[in-house]
C-alpha positions in Angstrom: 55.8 -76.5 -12.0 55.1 -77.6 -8.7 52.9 -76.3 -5.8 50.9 -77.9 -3.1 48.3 -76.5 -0.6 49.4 -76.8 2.7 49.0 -76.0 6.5 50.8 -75.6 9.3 48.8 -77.8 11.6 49.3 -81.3 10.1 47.9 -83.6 12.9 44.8 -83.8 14.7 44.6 -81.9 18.2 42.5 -84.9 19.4 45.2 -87.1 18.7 44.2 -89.0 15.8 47.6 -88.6 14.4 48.4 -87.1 10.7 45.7 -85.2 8.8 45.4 -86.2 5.6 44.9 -84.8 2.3 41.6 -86.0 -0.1 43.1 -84.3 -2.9 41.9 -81.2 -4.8 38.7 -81.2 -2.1 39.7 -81.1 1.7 42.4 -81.7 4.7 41.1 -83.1 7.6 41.2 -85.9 10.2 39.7 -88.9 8.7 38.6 -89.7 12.4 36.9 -86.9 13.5 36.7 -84.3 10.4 38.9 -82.0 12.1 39.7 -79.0 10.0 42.8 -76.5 9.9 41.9 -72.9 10.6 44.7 -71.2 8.0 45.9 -73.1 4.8 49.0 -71.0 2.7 50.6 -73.0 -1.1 54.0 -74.0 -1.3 55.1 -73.1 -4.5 57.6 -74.1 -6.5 58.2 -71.5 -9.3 61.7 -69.6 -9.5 62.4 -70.6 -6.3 60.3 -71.8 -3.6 57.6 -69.1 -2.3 54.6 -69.4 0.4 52.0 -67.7 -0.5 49.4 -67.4 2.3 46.9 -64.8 1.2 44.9 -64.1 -2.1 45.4 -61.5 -4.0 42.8 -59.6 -2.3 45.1 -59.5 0.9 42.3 -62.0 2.6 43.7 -65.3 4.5 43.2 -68.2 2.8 40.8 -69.9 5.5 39.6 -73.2 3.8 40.9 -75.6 1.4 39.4 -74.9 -1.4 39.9 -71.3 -1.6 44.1 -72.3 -1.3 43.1 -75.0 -4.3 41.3 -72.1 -6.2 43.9 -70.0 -6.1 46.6 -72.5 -6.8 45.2 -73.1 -9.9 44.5 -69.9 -10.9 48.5 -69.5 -10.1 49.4 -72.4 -12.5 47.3 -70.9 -15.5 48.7 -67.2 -15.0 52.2 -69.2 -14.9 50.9 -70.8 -18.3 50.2 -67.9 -20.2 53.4 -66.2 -18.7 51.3 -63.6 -16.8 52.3 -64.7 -13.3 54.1 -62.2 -10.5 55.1 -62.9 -7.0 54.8 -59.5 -6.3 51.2 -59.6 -6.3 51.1 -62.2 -3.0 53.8 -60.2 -1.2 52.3 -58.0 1.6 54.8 -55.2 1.2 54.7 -55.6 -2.8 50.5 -55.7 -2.6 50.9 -52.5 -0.7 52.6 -50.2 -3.3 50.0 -50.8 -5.5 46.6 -50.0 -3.1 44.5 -46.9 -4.1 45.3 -44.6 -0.9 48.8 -45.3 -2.8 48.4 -44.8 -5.6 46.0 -42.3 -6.2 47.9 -39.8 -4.6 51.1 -40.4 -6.9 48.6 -39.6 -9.9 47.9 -36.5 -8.4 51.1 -35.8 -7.7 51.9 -36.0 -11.1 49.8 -33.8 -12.8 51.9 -30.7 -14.3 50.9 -28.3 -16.0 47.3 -28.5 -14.7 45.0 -25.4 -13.8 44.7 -25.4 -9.8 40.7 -25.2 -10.1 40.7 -28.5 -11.8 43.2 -30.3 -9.3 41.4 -29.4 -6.6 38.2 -30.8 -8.4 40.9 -33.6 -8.7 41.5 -33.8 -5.3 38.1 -33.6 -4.4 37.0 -36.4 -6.1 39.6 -38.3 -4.7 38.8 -37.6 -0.8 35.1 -38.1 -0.9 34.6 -41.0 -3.8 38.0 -42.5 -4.9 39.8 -43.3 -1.7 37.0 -44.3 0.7 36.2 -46.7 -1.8 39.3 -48.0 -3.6 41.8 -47.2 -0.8 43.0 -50.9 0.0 42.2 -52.5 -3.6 44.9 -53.7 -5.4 44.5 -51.9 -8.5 46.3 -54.3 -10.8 43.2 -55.8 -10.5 40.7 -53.1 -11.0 38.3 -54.3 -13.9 34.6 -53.4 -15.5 33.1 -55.2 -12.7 35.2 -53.1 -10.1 34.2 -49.7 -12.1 30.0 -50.5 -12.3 30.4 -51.3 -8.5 31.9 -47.9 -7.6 29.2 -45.9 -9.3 26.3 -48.3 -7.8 28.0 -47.2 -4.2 28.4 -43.4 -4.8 24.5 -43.2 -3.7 25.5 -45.0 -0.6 28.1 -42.4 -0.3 26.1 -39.3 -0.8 23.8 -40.7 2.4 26.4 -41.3 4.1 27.6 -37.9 4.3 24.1 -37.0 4.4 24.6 -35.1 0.9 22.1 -34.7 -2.2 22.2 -37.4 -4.6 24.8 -35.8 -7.6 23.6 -35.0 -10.9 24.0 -37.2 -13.9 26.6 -34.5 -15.4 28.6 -34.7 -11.9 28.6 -38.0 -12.3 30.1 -37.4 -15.8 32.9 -35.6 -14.5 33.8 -38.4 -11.8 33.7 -40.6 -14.7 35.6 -38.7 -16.5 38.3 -38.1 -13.7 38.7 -42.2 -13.0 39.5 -42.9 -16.4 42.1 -40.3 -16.8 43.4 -41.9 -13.6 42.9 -45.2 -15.3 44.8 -44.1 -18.3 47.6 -43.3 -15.9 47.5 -47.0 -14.5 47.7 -48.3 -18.2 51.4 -45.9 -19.0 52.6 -47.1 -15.9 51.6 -50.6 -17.2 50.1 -51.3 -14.0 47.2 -53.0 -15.9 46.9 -54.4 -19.0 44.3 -52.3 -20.6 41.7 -49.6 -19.5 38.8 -50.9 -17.9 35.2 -50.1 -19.3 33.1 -47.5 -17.9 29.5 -47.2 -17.9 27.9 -44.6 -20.2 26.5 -41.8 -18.4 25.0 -38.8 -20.5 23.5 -36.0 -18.9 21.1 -33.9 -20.8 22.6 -30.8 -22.7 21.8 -27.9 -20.6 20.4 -25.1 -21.7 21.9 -21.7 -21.5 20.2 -19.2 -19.1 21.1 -15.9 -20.4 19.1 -12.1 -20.7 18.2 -9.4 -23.1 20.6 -6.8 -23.9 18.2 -4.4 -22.0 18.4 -6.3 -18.9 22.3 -6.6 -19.1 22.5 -2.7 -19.5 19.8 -2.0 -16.4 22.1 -4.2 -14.4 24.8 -2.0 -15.5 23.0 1.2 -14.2 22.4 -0.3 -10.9 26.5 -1.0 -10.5 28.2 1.2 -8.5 30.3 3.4 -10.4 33.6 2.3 -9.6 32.8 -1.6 -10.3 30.9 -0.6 -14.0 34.0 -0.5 -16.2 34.4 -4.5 -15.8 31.7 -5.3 -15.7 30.7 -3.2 -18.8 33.9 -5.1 -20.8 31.6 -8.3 -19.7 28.7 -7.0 -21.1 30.2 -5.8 -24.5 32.9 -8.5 -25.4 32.3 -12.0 -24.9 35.0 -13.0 -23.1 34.9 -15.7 -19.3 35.4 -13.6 -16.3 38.5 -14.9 -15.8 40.0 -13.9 -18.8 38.9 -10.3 -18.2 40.3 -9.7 -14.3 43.7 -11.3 -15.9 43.8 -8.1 -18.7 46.7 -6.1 -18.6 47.7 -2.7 -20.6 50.2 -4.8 -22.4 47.1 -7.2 -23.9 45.6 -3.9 -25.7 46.4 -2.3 -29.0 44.3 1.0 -29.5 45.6 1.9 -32.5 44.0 -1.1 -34.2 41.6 -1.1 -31.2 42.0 -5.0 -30.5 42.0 -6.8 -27.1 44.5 -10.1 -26.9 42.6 -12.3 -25.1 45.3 -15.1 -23.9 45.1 -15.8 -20.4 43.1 -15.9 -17.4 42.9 -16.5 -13.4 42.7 -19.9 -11.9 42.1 -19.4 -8.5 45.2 -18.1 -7.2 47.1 -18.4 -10.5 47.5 -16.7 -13.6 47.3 -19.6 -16.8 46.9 -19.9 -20.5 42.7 -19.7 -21.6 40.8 -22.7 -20.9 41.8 -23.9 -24.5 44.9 -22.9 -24.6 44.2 -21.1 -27.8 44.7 -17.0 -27.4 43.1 -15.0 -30.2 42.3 -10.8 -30.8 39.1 -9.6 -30.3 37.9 -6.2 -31.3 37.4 -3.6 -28.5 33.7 -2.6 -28.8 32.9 1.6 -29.1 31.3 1.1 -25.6 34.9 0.8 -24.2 36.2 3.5 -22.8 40.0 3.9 -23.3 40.8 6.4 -20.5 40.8 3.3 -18.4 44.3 2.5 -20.1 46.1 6.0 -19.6 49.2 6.4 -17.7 49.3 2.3 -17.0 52.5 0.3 -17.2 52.5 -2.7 -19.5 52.2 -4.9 -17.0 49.3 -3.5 -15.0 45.9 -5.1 -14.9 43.5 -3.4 -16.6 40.6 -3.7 -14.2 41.6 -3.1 -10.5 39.1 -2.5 -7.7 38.7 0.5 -5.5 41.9 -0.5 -3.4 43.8 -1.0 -6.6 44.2 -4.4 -6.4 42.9 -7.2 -9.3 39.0 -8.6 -8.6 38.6 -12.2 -6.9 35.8 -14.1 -8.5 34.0 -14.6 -5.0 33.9 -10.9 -4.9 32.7 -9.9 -8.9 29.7 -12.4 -8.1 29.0 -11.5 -4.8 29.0 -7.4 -7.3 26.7 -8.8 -9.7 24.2 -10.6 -8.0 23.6 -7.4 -5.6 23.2 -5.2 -8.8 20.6 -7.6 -10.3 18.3 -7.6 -7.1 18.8 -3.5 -7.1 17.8 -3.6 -10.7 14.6 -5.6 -10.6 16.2 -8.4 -12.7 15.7 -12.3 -12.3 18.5 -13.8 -10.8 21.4 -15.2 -12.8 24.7 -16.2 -13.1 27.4 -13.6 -13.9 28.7 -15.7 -16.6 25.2 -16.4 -18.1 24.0 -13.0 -17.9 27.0 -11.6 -19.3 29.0 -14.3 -21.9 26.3 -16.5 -22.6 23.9 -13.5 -22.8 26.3 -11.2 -25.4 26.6 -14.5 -27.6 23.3 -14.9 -28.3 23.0 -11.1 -29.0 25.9 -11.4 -31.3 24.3 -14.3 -32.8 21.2 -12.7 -33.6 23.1 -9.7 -34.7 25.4 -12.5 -37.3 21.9 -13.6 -38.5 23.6 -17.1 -36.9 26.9 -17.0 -38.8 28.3 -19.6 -36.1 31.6 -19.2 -37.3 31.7 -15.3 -36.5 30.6 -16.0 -32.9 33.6 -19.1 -32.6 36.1 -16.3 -33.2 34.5 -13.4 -30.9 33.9 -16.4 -28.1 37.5 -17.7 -29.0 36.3 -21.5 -29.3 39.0 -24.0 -30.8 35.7 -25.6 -32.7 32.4 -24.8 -34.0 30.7 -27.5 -32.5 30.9 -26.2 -29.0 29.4 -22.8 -30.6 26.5 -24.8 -31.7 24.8 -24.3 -28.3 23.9 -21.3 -29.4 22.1 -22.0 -32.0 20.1 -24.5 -30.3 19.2 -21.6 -27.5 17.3 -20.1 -29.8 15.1 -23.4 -30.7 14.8 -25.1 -26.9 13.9 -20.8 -26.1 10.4 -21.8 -28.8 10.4 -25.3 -27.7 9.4 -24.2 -24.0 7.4 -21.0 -25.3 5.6 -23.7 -27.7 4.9 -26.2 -24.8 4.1 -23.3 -22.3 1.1 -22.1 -24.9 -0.1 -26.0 -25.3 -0.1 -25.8 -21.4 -2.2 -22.7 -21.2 -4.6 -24.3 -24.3 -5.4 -27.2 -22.2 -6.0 -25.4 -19.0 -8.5 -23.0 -20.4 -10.0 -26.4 -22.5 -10.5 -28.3 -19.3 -12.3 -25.1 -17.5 -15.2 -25.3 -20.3 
């Protein structure tokens, strides 16, 4: 294989005549150092090619840097790893993240909305202000630590709070599903490696049974039968504004609990796995009478299905009317019902994975550990109190 560095200037503007070339360490005039501004390699590899930037796009503005590269040319040409494309403007371009991360996104099918515009999100604020003109063919370990060491830079930037470590997690998350993407398209050779973020496993907020039923009181009337069916079946919000007649039997008094609303849109459960639940004798069936199969089951005063905006906007009024701390609609009433069915189980996990539809018994667990972080912080609360009333003596 052949290739040389060259430039287009090759004699000295001072009239020294030809530069010459001290091989593998400069071009210059001998006379009076004189250096070229711009140096691009002639190469001679399945046809002749001038290459006159790095991969990076940059212009190869001393000798040394053409040298470098040259030789990194000749090893990937070696090892049979060598491409053109990758010192071709219009070829780099195709393969820059502002192009493609938005063919990634494009391609995701078959995705819930909420989580493509968590997608999309991602990709506005961190992805593409920060790999928008690398060439991802190149994207490494290195590449990956450096993004996550800028995202604080980021966050002052936009004059945002720092993220938490499990929103990091999710970024993280979201890259290497993009990365994974790269690797099918055999853009790069193999995923990078990403650094290991764990957040701490957060502990579930949730209320008495006595609480849930006072919030219930303080509802207005019309709103109570949803947010009753919360209360008494342990099913996501979602999955209860997307009920209709057809989902109930009442013979054998079974809910099918099988899809639910993602923003705009109507999709299989989180999981993907539907299952029967038993309608609780707090469920009153009248709801159901003189509905068409295809009717929603809970409908607000205008007829018309609840937005989850609004069902928060229900519950968190109805909580302040009724005295009760504030909390999350889904913590005071999923989280909140699982523990109570768990207590009432005597913590048969694997009765509360069917009534909470999980596809495993390991993200039931949680549960279970409510009850000992719940003692933890009543233990370490009493320790607290000890040591106060020790250090008044």
């Amino acid at each position: 294989m052949k290739g040389k560095v060259r430039s287009r200037e090759r004699y000295c503007p001072e009239g020294h005549g030809k530069l010459i070339i001290i091989e593998e360490m400069d071009l210059r005039c001998p006379l009076c150092n004189y250096r070229p501004k711009t140096f691009y390699i002639d190469l001679y590899h399945q046809g002749r090619h001038k290459i006159t930037r790095g991969k990076d796009g940059e212009m190869l503005t001393s000798y040394r840097q053409a040298h470098r590269l040259l030789e990194n040319i000749r090893f990937e040409i070696d090892a049979r790893v060598f491409s053109i494309s990758r010192f071709l403007p219009k070829e780099i371009e195709e393969f820059r993240g502002h192009k493609l991360f938005p063919k990634w996104l494009a391609a995701k099918i078959n995705i819930a909305p909420i989580t493509i515009r968590e997608y999309k999100r991602y990709m506005n604020l961190y992805f593409l202000p920060f790999f928008g003109q690398v060439d991802l063919r190149d994207v490494n370990a290195g590449k990956i630590e450096d993004f996550f060491q800028w995202i604080p830079d980021r966050q002052r930037e936009m004059d945002y709070k720092q993220l938490s470590l499990k929103t990091l997690k999710n970024i993280s998350m979201t890259l290497h599903n993009f990365c994974s993407w790269l690797l099918r398209r055999e853009t790069i050779a193999k995923t990078p490696a990403f650094p290991a973020i764990n957040p701490p496993e957060s502990v579930i907020e949730c209320i008495s049974r006595e609480l849930q039923e006072k919030v219930l009181q303080a509802l207005p009337e019309a709103h109570r039968p949803f947010f009753s069916f919360l209360v008494y079946h342990p099913v996501r919000p979602g999955e209860a504004r997307a009920l209709r007649r057809k989902h109930f039997n009442l013979e054998g008094m079974t809910v099918h609990i099988a899809e639910a609303w993602s923003l705009k849109e109507i999709r299989p459960r989180k999981n993907k796995r539907d299952y029967y639940l038993p309608l609780s004798d707090r469920f009153d069936i009248s709801l159901l009478s003189n509905k068409l199969p295809e009717a929603f089951a809970f409908t607000n005063q205008a007829g018309r299905t609840y937005k989850a905006e609004n069902i928060r906007r229900i519950w968190h009024r109805a909580c302040k009317s009724a005295g009760v701390p504030h909390i999350k609609l889904y913590n005071g009433t999923r989280h909140s019902t699982a523990t109570h069915l768990l207590v009432k189980a005597e913590g048969n996990l694997y009765l509360i994975k069917e009534a909470l539809g999980h596809s495993s018994v390991k993200m039931t667990e949680k549960y279970a550990k409510f009850k000992v972080e719940t003692l933890r912080r009543l233990m370490n609360t009493t320790a607290q109190v000890s040591h106060i009333e020790e250090k008044a003596k």
